[in-house]
C-alpha positions in Angstrom: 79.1 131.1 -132.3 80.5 134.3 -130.7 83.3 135.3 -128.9 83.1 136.3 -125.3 84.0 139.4 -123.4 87.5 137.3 -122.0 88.0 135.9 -125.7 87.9 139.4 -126.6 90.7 140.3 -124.7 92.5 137.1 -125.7 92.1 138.2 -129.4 93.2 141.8 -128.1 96.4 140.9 -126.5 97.5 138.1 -129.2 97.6 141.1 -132.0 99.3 143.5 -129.7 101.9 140.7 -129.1 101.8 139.8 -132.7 102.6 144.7 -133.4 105.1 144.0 -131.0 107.2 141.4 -132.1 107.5 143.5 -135.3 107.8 146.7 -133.7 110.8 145.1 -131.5 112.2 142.5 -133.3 111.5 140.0 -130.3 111.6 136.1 -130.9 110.0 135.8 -127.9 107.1 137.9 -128.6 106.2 136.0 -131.7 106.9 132.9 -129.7 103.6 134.5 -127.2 101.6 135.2 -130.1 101.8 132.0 -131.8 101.1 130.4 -128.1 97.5 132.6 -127.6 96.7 132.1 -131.0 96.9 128.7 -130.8 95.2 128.5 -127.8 92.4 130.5 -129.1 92.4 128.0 -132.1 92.0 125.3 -130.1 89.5 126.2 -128.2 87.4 127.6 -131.0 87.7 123.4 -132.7 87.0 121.7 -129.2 83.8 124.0 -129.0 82.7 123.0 -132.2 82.9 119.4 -132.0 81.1 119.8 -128.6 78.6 121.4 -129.9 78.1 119.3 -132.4 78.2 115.9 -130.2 75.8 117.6 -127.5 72.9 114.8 -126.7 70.5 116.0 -124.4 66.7 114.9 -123.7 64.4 117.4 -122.0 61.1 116.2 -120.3 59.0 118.7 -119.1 56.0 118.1 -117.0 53.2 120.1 -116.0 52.5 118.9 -112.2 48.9 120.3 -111.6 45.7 118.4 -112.7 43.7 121.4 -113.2 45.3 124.3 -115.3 43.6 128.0 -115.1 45.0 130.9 -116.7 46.2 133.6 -114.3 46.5 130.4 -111.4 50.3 129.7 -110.6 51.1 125.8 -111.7 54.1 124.0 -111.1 56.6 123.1 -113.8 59.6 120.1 -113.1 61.8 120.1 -116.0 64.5 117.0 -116.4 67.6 117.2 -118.8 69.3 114.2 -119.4 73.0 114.3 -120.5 73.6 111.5 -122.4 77.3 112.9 -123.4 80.5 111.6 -122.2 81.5 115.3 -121.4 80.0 117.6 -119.0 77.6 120.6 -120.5 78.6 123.9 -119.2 76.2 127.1 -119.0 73.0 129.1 -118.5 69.8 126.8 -118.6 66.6 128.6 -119.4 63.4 127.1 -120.4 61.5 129.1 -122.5 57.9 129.9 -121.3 54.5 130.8 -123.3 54.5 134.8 -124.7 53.1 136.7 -122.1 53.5 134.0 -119.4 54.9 134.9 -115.7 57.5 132.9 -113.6 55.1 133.1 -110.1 58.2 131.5 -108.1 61.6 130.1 -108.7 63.2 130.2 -111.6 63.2 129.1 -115.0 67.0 130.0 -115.6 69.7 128.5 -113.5 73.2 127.9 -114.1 74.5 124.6 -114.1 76.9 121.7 -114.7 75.0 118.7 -116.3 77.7 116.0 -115.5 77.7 112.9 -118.4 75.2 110.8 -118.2 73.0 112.3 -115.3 70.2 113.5 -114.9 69.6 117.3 -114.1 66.5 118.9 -112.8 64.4 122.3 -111.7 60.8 123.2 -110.6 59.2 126.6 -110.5 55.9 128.2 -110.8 54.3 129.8 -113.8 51.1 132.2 -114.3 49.4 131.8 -118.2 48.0 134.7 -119.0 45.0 133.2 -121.6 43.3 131.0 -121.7 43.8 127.8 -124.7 46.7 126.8 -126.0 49.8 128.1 -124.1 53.0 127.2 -125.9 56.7 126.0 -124.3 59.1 126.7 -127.2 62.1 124.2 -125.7 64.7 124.8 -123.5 67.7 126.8 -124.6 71.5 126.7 -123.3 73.5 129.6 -123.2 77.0 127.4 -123.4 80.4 128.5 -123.1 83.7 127.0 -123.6 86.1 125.4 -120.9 88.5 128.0 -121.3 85.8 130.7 -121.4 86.8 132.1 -125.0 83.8 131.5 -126.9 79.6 131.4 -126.4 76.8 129.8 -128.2 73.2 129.2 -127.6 71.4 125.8 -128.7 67.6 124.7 -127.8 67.1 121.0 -126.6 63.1 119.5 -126.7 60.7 119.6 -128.6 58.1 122.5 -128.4 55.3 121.3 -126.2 51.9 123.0 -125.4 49.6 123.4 -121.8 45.9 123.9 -122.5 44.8 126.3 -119.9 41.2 126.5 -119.0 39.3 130.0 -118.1 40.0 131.9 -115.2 39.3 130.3 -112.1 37.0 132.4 -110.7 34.4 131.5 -114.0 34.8 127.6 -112.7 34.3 128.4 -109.4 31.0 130.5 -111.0 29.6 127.7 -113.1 29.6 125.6 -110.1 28.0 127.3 -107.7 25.4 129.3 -109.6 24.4 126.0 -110.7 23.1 125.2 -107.1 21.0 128.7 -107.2 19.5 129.2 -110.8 17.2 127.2 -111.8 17.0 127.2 -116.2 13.0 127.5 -117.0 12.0 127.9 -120.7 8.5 128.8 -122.0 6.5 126.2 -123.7 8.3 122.9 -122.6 8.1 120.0 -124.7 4.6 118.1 -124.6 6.6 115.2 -125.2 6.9 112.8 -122.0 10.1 113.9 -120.4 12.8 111.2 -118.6 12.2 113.5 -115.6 9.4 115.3 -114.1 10.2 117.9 -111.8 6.7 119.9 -110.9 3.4 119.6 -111.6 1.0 122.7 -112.6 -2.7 123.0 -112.2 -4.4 122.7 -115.4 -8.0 122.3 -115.4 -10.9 120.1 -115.3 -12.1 117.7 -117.9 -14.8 114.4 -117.7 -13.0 111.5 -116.2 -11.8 108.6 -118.2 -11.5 105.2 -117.0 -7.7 104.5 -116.3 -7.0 108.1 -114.8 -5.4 107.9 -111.2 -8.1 108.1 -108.4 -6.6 110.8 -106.4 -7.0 113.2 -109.3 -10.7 113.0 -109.1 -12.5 116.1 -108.2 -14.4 115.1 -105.7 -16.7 118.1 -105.5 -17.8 118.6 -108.9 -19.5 115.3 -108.5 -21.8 116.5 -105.8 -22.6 120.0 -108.1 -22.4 118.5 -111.9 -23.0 114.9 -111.4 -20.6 114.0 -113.3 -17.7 112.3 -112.2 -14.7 114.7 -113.6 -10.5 114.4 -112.8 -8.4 117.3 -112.7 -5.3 117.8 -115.2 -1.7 118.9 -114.7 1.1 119.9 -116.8 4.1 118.7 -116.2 7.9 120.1 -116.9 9.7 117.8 -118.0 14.0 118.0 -119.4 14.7 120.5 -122.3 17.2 118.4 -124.8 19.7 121.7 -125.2 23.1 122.4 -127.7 24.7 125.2 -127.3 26.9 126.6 -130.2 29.7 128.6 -129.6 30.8 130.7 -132.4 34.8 130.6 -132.9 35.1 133.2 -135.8 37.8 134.8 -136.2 36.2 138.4 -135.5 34.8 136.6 -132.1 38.6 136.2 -131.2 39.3 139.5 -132.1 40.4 142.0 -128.7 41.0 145.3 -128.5 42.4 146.2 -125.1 39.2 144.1 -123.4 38.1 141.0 -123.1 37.6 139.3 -126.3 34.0 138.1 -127.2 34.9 134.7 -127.3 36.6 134.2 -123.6 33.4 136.0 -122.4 31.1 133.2 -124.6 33.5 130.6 -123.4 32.9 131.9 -119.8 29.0 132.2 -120.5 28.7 128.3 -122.1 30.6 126.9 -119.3 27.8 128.6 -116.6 24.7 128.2 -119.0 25.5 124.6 -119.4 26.2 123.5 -115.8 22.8 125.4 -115.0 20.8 123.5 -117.5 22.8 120.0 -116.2 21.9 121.2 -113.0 18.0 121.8 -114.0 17.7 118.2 -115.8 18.3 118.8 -119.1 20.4 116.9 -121.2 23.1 119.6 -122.1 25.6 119.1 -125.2 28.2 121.7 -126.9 29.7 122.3 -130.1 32.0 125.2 -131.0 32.1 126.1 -134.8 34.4 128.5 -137.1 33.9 129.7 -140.3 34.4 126.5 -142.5 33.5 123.7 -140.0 32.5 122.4 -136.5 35.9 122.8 -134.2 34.6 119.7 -131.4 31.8 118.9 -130.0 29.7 116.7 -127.3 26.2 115.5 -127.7 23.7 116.0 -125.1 23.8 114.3 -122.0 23.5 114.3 -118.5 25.5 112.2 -116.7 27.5 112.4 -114.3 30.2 113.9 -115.9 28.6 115.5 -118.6 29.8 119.1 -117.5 33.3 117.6 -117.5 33.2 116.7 -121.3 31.5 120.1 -122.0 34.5 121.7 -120.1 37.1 119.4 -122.1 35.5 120.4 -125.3 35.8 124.2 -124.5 39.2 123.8 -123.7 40.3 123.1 -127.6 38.4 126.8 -128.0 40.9 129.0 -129.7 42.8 131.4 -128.1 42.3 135.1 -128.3 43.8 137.6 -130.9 45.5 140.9 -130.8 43.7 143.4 -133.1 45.6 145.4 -134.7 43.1 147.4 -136.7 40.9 150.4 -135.7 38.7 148.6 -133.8 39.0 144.9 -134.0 35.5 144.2 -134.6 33.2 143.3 -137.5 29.8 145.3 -137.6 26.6 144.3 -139.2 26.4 147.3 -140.4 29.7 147.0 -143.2 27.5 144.0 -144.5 25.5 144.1 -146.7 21.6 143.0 -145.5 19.9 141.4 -148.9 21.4 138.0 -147.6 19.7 137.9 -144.6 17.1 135.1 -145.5 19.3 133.6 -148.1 21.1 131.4 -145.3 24.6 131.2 -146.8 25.4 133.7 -150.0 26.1 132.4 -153.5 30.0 133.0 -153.5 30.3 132.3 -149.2 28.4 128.3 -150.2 30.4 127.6 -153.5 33.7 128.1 -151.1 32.2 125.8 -148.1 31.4 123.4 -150.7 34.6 123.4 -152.3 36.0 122.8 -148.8 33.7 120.2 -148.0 35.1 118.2 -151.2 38.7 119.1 -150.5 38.0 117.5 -146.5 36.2 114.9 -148.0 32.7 115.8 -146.1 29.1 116.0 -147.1 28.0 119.2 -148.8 26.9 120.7 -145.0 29.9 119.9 -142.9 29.2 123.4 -140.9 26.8 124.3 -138.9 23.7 123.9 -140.7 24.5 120.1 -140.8 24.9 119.6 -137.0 21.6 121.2 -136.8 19.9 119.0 -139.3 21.4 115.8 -137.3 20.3 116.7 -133.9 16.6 117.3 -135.3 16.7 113.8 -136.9 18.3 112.4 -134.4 14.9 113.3 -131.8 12.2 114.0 -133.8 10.0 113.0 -130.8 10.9 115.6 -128.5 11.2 119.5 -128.5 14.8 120.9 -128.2 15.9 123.9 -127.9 19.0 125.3 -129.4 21.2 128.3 -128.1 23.6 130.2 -130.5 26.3 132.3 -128.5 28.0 134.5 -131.5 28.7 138.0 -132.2 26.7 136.9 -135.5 29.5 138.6 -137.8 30.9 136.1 -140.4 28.6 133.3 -139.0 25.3 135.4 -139.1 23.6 133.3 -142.2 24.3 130.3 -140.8 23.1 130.8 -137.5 20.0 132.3 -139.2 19.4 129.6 -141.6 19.6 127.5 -138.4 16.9 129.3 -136.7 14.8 128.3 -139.8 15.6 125.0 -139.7 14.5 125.0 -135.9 11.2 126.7 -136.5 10.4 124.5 -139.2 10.7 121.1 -136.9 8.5 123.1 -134.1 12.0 123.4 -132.2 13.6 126.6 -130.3 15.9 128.7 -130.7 17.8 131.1 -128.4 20.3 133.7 -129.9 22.6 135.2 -127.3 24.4 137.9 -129.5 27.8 139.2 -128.6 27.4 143.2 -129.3 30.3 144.4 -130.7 30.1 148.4 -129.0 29.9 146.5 -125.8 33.1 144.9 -126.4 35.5 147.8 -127.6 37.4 149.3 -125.3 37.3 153.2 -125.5 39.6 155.2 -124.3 38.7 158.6 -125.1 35.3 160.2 -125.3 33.7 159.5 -128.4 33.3 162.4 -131.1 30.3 162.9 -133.5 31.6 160.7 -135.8 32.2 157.6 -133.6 28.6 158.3 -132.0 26.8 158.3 -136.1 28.9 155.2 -136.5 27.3 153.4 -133.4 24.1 154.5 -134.1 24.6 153.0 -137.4 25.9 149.8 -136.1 22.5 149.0 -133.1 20.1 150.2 -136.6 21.7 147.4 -138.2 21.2 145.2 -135.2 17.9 146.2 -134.6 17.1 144.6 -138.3 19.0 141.7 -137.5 17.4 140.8 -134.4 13.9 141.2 -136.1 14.7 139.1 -139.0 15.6 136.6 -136.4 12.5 136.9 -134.5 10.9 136.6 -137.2 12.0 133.3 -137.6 10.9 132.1 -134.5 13.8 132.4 -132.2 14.2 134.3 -129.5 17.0 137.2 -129.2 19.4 139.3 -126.7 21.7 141.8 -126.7 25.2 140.6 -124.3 27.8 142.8 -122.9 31.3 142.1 -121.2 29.1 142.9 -118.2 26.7 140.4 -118.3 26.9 136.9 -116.6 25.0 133.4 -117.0 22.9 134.5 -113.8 21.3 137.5 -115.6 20.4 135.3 -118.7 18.8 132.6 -117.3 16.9 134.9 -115.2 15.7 137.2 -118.5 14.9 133.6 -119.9 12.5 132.4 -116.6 11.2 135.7 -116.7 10.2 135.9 -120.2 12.7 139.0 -121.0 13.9 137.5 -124.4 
C-alpha cells in the first residue's frame, strides 16, 4: 500500500498543524491535528479491510475461432463483484509480452458496483506465434477519500495459442491447388489410389490380363499375342518430423528456424494431402516426441496436422553471439554411431524416470511406423537444423534404408538464418567456410545412407521444395 499524491498533502499539512500547535501554543491547532490524523488513520484501516474482503471473478474470452499472430482478435473481459461494497479504480488487463492493443482499450476506469457484473472488449495483435500468455487482470485501487493506492491482480493466468501468420495459411491452402508432390521410385506396392498410368513395355500375354491392353499389332508382326504394361503411381504414406530443439528456437534478430519449419510443414503437408498421400506429423525435442498425428487423409487431416503444430514451442531470444549451433563445434566421430555413449545413457535414464521404453524419441516413432506398414514404401521427411538432433535423425535414415524406405532431410542452414548486420570480416568469412565444410560432410554421410538431402534458407518456400523434389534436384 502507498500513499497518494492528495494523502501526501494530508500527511503534509497534519505535521505543520501538529509544529504549529507547539510553536503557538494553540488548543485549537492540536484539536486540527488530531482531526487529519485521525482521518488519515481511518482511512488507512477501512482500506485494508477492503482490500482484504475484495471478491472478484474475472472471465476472459477470446472471441475469434481462428487465432494468427500479427491478425487483430477480439477480447470481452467480464469482472464480477461479488462484494457488498463498490470497487474503485484503474482496470487493466494485462496482455502477452510483446502483444499490441489493435483497438480499444485494455485499461478503463471504473466503478464495479456490488454484485454486478462489469465488462470491456478490445482488439489485440500477438506478435508470435505458440503460446501467448494473459498474466490476470490488475486493479489500480484507491481509497474513498483518495488518501491511499494499491494494486491487486484478479484471475487466473490464462494462455491463447496463436497459429502462424496468416499469410502462411492462406499459402498452404492455395499452393496446395497448384503443386503437385511427385517422388522418385513410388511404392510397387498397390496403392488405395491410382492417379496416372505410365507406358511400360511389352511382355507375352497372360490369360486374365484386360483385353484393351493387348497389342494388337505385334500380333500381325510376331505372332504372338502380347499385352502392354503400365506403371502406375499410386499414394506415398509420408511423416514429417519437425525438429523442436532448443537451437531450432533460437533467433537472432530473424526469423527463427523453427517458425520457418513450422511454416514449411504446414504447406508440405497440405501439398502431399492434396496429392493423395496419406500425410501424418510429429514434432520432437531433445528428450522425447512433443505431439503427434498418424498418417491420414481424411477430410480433415490438414486440420489435425495444423492442431498438432500449434503446441510447437514458441521462439527464443538469443542472447549469445550468434544464437545458433554449428556442426562444425561438434565433434564428427559420432556421426554413424546414432546417439553417443553419454547423450543415450541420459535418454535412457529419462526414459526410466517417464516410465517409457528404452526409445521414447525419435528413433522409436520411426521403428513403429515401419512395423506398423511393412507392406508398403513410405517415405519420411526430417525438417531440422540437424544440431542437437543430428544422430538421431541420422540413425533414422538408417533405419529407413534398411526397410527399403525413404528418407528426405530438409536441413535448416544455420548462416542462412543469422541476421548480419554489418559486413563480415575475415574472421567471420574462415568461420563460415568452416561451418558449409562441416555440412558438406554431414550431408554425404547422410546420403550415404540412402536419404536424400537440401540445404533451406529463410528464403525458401514449400513451392521451391516440392518442385526440386518432382525435378529430381535433391
Amino acid at each position: 500500500m502507498r500513499v497518494s499524491t492528495f494523502g501526501n498533502l494530508v500527511l503534509v499539512f497534519c505535521i505543520a498543524t501538529a509544529f504549529g500547535s507547539v510553536i503557538f501554543v494553540s488548543v485549537s491547532w492540536v484539536f486540527v491535528t488530531i482531526a487529519v490524523a485521525s482521518v488519515f488513520v481511518y482511512a488507512r484501516m477501512r482500506f485494508i479491510d477492503e482490500l482484504d474482503n475484495t471478491s472478484l471473478e474475472v472471465e476472459r474470452t477470446v472471441l475469434d475461432k481462428m487465432v494468427f499472430a500479427g491478425e487483430p482478435i477480439s477480447v470481452k473481459v467480464q469482472i464480477i463483484n461479488r462484494n457488498p461494497t463498490p470497487v474503485f479504480g484503474t482496470v487493466e488487463d494485462l496482455v502477452p509480452e510483446d502483444a499490441e492493443v489493435a483497438s480499444g482499450s485494455n485499461r478503463i476506469v471504473a466503478v464495479l458496483k456490488p454484485r454486478t457484473v462489469e465488462s470491456f472488449t478490445y482488439s489485440l495483435k500477438l506478435a508470435r506465434r505458440g503460446p501467448n500468455r494473459f498474466r490476470g487482470l490488475r486493479i489500480e485501487r484507491v481509497d474513498p477519500l483518495g488518501i491511499f493506492e494499491e494494486e491487486q491482480v484478479f484471475g487466473a493466468e490464462s494462455t491463447v495459442n496463436a497459429h502462424t501468420k496468416k499469410e502462411s495459411f492462406d499459402t498452404a491452402r492455395r499452393i496446395a491447388g497448384k503443386e503437385h508432390f511427385e517422388y522418385s521410385g513410388v511404392s510397387k506396392a498397390p496403392a488405395a489410389i491410382l492417379r496416372e498410368q505410365e507406358f511400360n513395355g511389352i511382355r507375352d500375354y497372360v490369360p486374365g490380363d484386360r483385353a484393351r491392353d493387348i497389342y494388337w499389332k505385334g500380333l500381325s508382326k510376331t505372332g504372338r499375342l502380347m499385352t502392354k504394361t503400365y506403371t502406375k503411381e499410386g499414394s506415398l504414406k509420408t511423416t514429417i518430423f519437425l525438429d523442436c530443439t532448443r537451437s531450432m528456437r533460437l533467433t537472432n534478430g530473424g526469423i527463427s528456424k523453427l517458425d520457418h519449419a513450422v511454416d514449411l510443414s504446414m504447406q508440405l503437408s497440405n501439398v502431399l494431402i492434396s496429392s493423395y498421400h496419406p500425410t501424418g506429423l510429429a514434432m520432437f525435442d531433445e528428450m522425447s516426441i512433443i505431439s503427434e498425428t498418424s498418417p491420414g487423409l481424411g477430410r480433415h487431416q490438414f486440420q489435425k496436422i495444423v492442431k498438432v503444430l500449434r503446441n510447437a514451442p514458441p521462439a527464443e531470444k538469443s542472447f549469445g553471439e550468434n544464437g545458433h549451433v554449428s556442426v562444425a563445434q561438434v565433434p564428427l566421430t559420432t556421426m554413424g554411431a546414432g546417439r553417443s555413449r553419454e547423450g543415450g545413457g541420459f535418454l535412457s535414464a529419462v526414459a526410466k524416470i517417464r516410465g517409457g521404453g528404452p526409445e521414447p524419441g525419435l528413433e522409436g516413432i520411426v521403428k513403429r511406423l515401419i512395423a506398423s506398414d511393412r507392406n508398403q514404401q513410405q517415405l519420411f521427411v526430417f525438417i531440422s537444423d540437424l544440431g542437437s538432433s543430428r544422430n538421431a535423425v541420422l540413425s533414422a535414415a538408417k533405419l529407413a534404408q534398411r526397410s527399403k524406405n525413404r528418407t528426405l532431410v530438409i536441413h535448416t542452414y544455420d548462416d542462412w538464418y543469422a541476421k548480419a548486420t554489418e559486413a563480415l570480416d575475415a574472421v567471420e568469412l574462415e568461420k563460415m567456410y568452416a561451418n558449409i565444410s562441416g555440412y558438406m560432410r554431414v550431408e554425404a554421410g547422410f546420403r550415404s545412407s540412402g536419404a536424400s538431402y537440401m540445404r533451406v534458407g529463410p528464403a525458401d518456400t514449400a513451392s521451391r521444395i516440392v518442385r526440386s523434389i518432382r525435378r529430381g534436384l535433391v
